[in-house]
Each structure stands twice: as structure tokens, then as C-alpha cells.
N, C-alpha and C positions, 0 to 999 in steps of 0.2 A: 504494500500500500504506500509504504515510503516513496517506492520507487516513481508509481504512478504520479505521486503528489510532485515531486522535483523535473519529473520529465511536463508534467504539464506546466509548473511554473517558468520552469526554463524556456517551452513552448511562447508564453505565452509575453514574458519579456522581452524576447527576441524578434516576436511581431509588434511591441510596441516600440521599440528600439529603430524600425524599419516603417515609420507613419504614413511613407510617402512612398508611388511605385513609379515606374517609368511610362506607364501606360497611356498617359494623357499627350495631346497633340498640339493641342490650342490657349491661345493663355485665356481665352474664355471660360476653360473649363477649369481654371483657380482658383480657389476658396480662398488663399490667401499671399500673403508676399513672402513667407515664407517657403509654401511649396513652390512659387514660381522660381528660386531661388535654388531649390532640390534643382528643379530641373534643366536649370543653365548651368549648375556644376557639381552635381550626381551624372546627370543621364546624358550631358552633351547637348542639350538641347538648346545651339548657340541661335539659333530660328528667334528664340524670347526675347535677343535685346538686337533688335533691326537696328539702331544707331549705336552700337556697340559702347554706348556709355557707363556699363558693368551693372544696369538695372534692368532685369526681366521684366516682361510685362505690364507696364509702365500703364496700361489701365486698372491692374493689381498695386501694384507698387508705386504710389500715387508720390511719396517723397520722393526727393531727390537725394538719395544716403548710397553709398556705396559698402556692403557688407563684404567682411572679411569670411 
């Protein structure tokens, strides 16, 4: 029963660790500026900052901040 209990915790922190996937296309489909963020430097997805000023999806990401 231990075992079950640590493998599903383990399970289960590892998909929260992992919030965000690579799946989405469009910065329409952003919830926030932070996943637009995942996925200009997680997934490659250099398409998010069209004027390459190191902000994705600039209708998400309405400041002008540049994150590290």
C-alpha cells in the first residue's frame, strides 16, 4: 500500500511540475503570459514574438517586461 501511495504521489507531482504542454499553436489559445512564455522557450515556439522583442504574444502579454 506504501508503495501505491509514493508511486501515485510521485505520479502526481510530476504532472504538476509539467503545467504546461507543447500542444497549442496560436497565442489565442493562452490563458496566460506565462504559458505564452513556456512556449517561446520550452517548445521553440519563436512564431509568438513576430517583432522578436523577447515578448510572446503581446495580446497575452500586454507589458512590456522582458523575462528571464
Amino acid at each position: 500500500m506504501k508503495k501505491v501511495a509514493l508511486i501515485l504521489f510521485f505520479a502526481l507531482m510530476a504532472n504538476a511540475a509539467d503545467k504546461f504542454d507543447c500542444s497549442k499553436r496560436y497565442c489565442k489559445e493562452m490563458k496566460s503570459c506565462e504559458e505564452a512564455y513556456h512556449y517561446l522557450r520550452k517548445c521553440g515556439r519563436s512564431g509568438f514574438d513576430r517583432d522578436r522583442d523577447g515578448i510572446p504574444c503581446e495580446n497575452v502579454c500586454k507589458e512590456r517586461r522582458v523575462e528571464k
